[in-house]
N, C-alpha and C positions, 0 to 999 in steps of 0.2 A: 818447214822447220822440223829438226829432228831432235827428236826429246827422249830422255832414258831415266827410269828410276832404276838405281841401286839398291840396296841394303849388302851389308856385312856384319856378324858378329868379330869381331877384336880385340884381344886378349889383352888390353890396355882401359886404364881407366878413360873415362869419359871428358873427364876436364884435361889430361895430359893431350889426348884426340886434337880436341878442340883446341887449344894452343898453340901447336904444331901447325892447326891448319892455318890458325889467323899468325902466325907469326912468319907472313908475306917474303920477311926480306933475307930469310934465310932459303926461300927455295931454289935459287941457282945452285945453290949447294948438292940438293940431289934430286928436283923436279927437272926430267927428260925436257930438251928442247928451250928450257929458262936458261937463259943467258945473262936477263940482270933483270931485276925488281928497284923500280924509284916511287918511291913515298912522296907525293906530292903534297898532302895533309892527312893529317890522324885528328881525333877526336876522340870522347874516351870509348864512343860505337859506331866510329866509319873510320874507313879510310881510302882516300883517294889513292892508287898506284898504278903505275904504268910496268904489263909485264912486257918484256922485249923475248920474243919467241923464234927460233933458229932452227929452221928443218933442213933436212940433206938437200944439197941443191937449189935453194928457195933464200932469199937474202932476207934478213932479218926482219920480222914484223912486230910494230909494237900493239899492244891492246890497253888501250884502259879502261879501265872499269871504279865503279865504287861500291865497298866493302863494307856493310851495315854488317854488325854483330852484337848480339847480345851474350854476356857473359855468365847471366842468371841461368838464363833459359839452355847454353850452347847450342846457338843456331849461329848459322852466316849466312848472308846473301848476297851473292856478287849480281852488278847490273852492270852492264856494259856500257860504255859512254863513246869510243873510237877505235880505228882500226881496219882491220879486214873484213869485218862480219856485217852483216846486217844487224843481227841481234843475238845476245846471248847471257843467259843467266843461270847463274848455278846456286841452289840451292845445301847447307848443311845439315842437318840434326841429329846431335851427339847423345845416347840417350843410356845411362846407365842401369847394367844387368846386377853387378856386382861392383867389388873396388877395383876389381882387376880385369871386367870382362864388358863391354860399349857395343850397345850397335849403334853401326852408321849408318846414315840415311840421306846419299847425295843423291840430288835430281838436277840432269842438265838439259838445256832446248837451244841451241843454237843452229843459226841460218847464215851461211856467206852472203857476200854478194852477188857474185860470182858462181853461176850454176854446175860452171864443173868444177869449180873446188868442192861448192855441194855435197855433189854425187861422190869425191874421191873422198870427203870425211866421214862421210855416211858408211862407206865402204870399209873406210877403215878407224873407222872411230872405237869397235868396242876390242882393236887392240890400244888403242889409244889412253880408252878409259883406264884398261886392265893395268896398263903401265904406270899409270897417273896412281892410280889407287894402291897401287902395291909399293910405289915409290913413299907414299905416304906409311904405309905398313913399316915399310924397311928402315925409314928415320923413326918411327916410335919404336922399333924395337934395340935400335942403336943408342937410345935415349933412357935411359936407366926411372924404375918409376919410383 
């Protein structure tokens, strides 16, 4: 299983962060490789979704997962329910500096099933991350605070 903590300071407040992250069905719009987001059920602190994921050459894969978050606290926690992987969970906490300034604090552990898909996201996962996280950057900063 391969597992990575993050942090980032982000010159955004900590509740806009966190909105952005749990607001699922806007990331076709600009998370790399999302192709579509379906909302199976919402609750007012889970939510079931299927992300449908599109890499070069590779036909599309769906994942679903379910989405526990607290709004108090701004944590998320995705758990993996189907798909490609064996397992995979990713971790949020949005934790405020200032009104204008968050650190994040994602932590992910995922395992395929498949041992050389493995080996080839291991490889290339912390550009994966890097894209994933800055795409998150680049919609809060496009988003007025």
């Amino acid at each position: 299983m391969k597992n990575s903590q993050r942090e980032e300071i982000v010159c955004h407040s900590a509740k806009k962060l966190f909105d952005i992250v749990i607001d699922i069905e806007s990331y076709p719009q600009y998370i790399p490789w999302c192709t579509r987001m379906v909302v199976n059920e919402r609750t007012d602190n889970e939510i079931y979704a299927d992300m449908y994921v599109q890499y070069k050459l590779i036909l599309a894969q769906k994942f679903g997962s379910r989405v526990i978050f607290n709004r108090n606290e701004l944590k998320i926690e995705t758990k993996y329910l189907e798909g490609p992987l064996k397992d995979l969970t990713t971790k949020w906490k949005f934790e405020t500096i200032d009104s204008k300034k968050s650190k994040i604090k994602f932590d992910v552990n995922f395992e395929f099933k498949n041992f050389i898909h493995q080996k080839l996201a291991e490889t290339f996962y912390p550009l994966i991350e890097n894209k994933m996280i800055n795409s998150f950057k680049q919609r809060a900063d496009s988003i007025s605070d």
